[in-house]
C-alpha positions in Angstrom: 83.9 44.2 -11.8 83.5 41.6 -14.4 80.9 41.5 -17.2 78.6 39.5 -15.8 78.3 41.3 -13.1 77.3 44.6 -14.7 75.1 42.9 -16.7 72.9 41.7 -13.6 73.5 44.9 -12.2 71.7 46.5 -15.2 69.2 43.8 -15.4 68.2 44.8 -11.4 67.8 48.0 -12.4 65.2 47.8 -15.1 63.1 45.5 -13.1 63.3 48.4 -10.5 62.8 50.7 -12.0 59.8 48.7 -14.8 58.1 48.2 -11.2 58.1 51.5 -9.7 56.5 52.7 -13.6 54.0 49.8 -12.7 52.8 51.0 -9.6 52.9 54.4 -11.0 50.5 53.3 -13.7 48.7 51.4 -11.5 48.1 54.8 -9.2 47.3 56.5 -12.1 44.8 54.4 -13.4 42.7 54.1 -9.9 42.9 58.0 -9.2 41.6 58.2 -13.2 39.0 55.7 -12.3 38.0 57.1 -8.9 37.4 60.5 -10.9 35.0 59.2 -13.5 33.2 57.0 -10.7 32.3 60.5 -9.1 32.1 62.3 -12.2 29.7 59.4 -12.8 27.7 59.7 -9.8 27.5 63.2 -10.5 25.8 62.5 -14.0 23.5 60.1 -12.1 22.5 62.8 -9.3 21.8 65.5 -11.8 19.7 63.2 -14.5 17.6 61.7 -11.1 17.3 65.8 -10.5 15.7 66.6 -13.8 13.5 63.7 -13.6 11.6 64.7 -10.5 11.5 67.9 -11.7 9.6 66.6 -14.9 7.6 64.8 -12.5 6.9 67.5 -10.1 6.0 69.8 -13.4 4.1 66.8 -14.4 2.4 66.9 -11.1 1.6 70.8 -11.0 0.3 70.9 -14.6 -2.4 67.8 -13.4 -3.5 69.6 -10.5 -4.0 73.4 -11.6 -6.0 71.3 -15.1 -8.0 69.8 -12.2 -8.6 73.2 -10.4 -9.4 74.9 -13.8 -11.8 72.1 -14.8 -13.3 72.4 -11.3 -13.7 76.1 -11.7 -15.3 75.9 -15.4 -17.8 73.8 -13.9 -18.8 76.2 -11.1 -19.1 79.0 -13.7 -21.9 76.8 -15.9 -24.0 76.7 -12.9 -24.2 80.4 -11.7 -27.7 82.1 -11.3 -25.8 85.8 -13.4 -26.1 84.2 -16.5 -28.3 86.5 -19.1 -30.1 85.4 -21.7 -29.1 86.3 -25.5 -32.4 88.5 -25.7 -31.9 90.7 -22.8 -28.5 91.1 -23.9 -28.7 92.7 -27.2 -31.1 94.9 -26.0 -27.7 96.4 -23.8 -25.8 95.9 -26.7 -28.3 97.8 -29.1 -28.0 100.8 -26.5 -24.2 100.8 -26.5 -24.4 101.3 -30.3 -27.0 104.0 -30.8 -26.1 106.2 -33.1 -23.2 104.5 -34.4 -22.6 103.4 -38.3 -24.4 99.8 -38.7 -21.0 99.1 -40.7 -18.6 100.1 -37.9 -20.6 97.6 -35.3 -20.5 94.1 -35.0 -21.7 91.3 -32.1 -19.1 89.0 -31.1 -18.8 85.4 -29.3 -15.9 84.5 -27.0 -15.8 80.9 -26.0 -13.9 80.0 -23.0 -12.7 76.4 -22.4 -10.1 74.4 -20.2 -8.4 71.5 -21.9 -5.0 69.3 -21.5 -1.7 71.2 -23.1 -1.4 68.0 -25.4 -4.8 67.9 -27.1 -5.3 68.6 -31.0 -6.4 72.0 -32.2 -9.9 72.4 -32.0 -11.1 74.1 -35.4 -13.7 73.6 -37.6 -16.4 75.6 -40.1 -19.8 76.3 -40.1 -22.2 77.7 -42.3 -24.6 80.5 -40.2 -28.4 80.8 -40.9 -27.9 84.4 -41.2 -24.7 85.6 -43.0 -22.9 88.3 -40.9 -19.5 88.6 -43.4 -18.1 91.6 -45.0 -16.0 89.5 -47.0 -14.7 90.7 -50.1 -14.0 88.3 -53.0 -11.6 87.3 -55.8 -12.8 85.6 -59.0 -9.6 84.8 -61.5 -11.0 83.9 -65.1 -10.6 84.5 -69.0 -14.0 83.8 -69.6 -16.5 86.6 -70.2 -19.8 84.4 -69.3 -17.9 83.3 -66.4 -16.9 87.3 -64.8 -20.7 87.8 -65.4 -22.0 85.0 -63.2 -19.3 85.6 -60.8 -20.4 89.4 -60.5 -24.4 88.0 -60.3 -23.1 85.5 -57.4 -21.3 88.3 -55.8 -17.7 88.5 -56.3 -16.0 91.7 -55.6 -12.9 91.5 -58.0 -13.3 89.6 -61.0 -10.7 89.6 -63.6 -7.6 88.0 -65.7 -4.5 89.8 -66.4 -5.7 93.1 -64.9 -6.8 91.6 -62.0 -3.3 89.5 -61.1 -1.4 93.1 -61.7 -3.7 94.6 -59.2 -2.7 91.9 -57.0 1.1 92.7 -57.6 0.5 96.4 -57.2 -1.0 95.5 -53.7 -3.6 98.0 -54.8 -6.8 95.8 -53.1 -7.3 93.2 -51.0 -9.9 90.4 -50.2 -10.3 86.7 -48.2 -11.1 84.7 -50.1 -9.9 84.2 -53.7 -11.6 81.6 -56.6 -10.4 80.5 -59.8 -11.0 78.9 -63.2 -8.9 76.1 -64.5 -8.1 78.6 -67.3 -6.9 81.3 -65.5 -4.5 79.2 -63.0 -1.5 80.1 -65.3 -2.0 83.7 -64.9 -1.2 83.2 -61.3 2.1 82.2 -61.3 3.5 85.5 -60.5 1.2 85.7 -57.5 1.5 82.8 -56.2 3.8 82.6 -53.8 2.2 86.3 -52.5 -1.5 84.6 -52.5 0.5 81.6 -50.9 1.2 83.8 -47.8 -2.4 84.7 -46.9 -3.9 81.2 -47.5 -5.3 82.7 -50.7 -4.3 80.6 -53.5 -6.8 79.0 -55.5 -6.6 74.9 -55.7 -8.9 72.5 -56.5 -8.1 70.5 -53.3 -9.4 73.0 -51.2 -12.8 73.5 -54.4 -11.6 76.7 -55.1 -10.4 76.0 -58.9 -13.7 75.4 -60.5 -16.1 76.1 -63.5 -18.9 76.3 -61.3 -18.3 79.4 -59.9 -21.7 81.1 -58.9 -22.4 77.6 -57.0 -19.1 78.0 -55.6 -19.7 81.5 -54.2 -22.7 80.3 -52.9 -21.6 77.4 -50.9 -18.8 79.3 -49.7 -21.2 82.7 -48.6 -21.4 83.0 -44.7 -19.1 79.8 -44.5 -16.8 80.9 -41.6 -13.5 79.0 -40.2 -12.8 79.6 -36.3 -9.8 77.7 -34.5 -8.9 78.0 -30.5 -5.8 79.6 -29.4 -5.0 79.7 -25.8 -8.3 77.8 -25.2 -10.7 80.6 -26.7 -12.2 81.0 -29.8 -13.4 84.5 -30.7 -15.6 85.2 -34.0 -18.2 87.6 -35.1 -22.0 86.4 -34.7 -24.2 89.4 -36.1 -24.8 92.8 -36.2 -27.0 94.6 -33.8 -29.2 95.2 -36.8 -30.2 91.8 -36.7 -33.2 90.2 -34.5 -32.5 88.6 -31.7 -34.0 85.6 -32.7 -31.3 85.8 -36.2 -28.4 86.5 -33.2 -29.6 83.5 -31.2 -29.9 81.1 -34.4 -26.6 82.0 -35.6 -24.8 81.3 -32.0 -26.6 77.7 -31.5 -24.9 77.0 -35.0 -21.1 78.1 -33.6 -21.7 76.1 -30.1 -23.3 73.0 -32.1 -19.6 73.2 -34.3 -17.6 74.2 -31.4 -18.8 70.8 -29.7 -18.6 68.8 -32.8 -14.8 70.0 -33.3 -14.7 69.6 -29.2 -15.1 65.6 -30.0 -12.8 65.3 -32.9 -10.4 66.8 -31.0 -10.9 65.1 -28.0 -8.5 62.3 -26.5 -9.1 60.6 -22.4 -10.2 64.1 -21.1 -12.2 66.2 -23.0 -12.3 69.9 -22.8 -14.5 71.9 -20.5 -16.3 74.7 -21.3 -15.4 77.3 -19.2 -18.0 80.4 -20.4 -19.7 81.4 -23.4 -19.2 85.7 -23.5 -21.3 88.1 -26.0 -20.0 91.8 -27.1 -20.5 94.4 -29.4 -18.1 96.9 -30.4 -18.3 99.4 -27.8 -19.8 97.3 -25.3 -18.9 95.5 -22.4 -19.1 91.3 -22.1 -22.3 89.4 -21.0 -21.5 85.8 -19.6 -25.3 84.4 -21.4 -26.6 81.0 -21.3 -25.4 78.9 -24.7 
């Protein structure tokens, strides 16, 4: 066999064989495709899955809102209702002879609004104070511990009074300061930090003017929802009725001004206004 013709034999047999790699290739590359087409349409089937189960979420959420609202609106209109007088007489014969300090009358109000609304919260000041709180008055100034004692304060103090804090040996909720005495609470603060407790003249509790201070902040109380229901305490059964009954038209007149700050398209619904004592069951009453 002469040259020439092993060289075109050799030259057949790389196009031969360059083809059958071709179509090998080529098999490969439409099986690969074919896989990610499916894999693909997979993708596709399981995303169109989740969204119709957002919507169908979407869907259930609307509806049992609607039902709840409906509901809330029912409960308003029944005749069982009691009025705030006839129920602190119950709640005054559920506490006889109990200690006036151990018993207090409480307000539960019930609403129904969308997941996605703001926190309703707020403050209010109550015609007739019902708070136990204790205070914390942090200053140097002799002058300034006596008005502070006059106007109220609990714990008044410097240096002695920061070590008790660091000793954890008392407690209080709601803590005020002078401008002098804010560097003596450097090793506290991250502790007073924790409970919301740390002085700052943001929040008008770094001051000079501490008796008026004291004063604006006496029977000033903060109440904020959580799982649509705000619970605080209204009075004492010592009180009147008609200083129980003034102090709960101030809490529903700031639980309806936070209601509209809060509010977006659908506003909340109140659901039921409940009163309590200690030991005493709940009273749906008209508020």
């Amino acid at each position: 066999m002469s040259l020439a013709q092993v060289f075109k034999r050799a030259v057949l047999f790389d196009a031969g064989a360059l083809r059958g790699a071709t179509a090998v290739q080529a098999r490969g590359y439409a099986a690969e495709k074919k896989s990610q087409s499916g894999l693909n349409d997979r993708q596709q089937a399981d995303a169109r899955n989740r969204q119709l189960e957002r919507e169908k979420r979407k869907r259930d959420e609307k509806k049992k809102l609607q039902m709840a609202r409906a509901a809330a609106k029912k409960v308003q209109v029944t005749p069982v209702l009691m009025d705030v007088p006839t129920a602190c007489r119950y709640f005054r014969a559920a506490e006889v002879g109990q200690a006036l300090s151990s018993t207090t009358i409480s307000l539960t109000v019930k609403f129904v609004a969308p997941r996605n609304i703001q926190a309703i919260r707020g403050s209010v000041k109550l015609p007739t104070d019902v708070s136990r709180e204790k205070v914390a008055v942090f200053t140097t100034s002799g002058e300034l511990k006596e008005q502070a004692l006059a106007a109220g304060a609990t714990y008044v103090g410097g240096e002695e009074l920061v070590k008790q804090v660091q000793e954890n040996s008392i407690t209080f909720d709601k803590a005020f300061a002078t401008p002098d005495a804010l560097s003596l609470l450097k090793p506290v603060q991250r502790t007073l930090g924790q409970r919301g407790l740390m002085p700052s003249a943001r929040r008008g509790t770094v001051t000079t003017e501490i008796a008026e201070a004291l004063e604006a902040a006496r029977g000033l109380m903060d109440f904020k929802a959580a799982d649509n229901h705000i619970s605080v305490n209204i009075g004492r059964p010592s009180l009147s009725d008609s200083e129980i009954e003034n102090n709960i038209k101030a809490f529903m007149a700031a639980f309806r001004r936070s209601v509209d700050v809060a509010s977006g398209k659908q506003k909340p619904v109140l659901q039921e206004v409940i009163l309590h004592s200690t030991r005493s069951p709940g009273i749906s009453i008209l508020a």
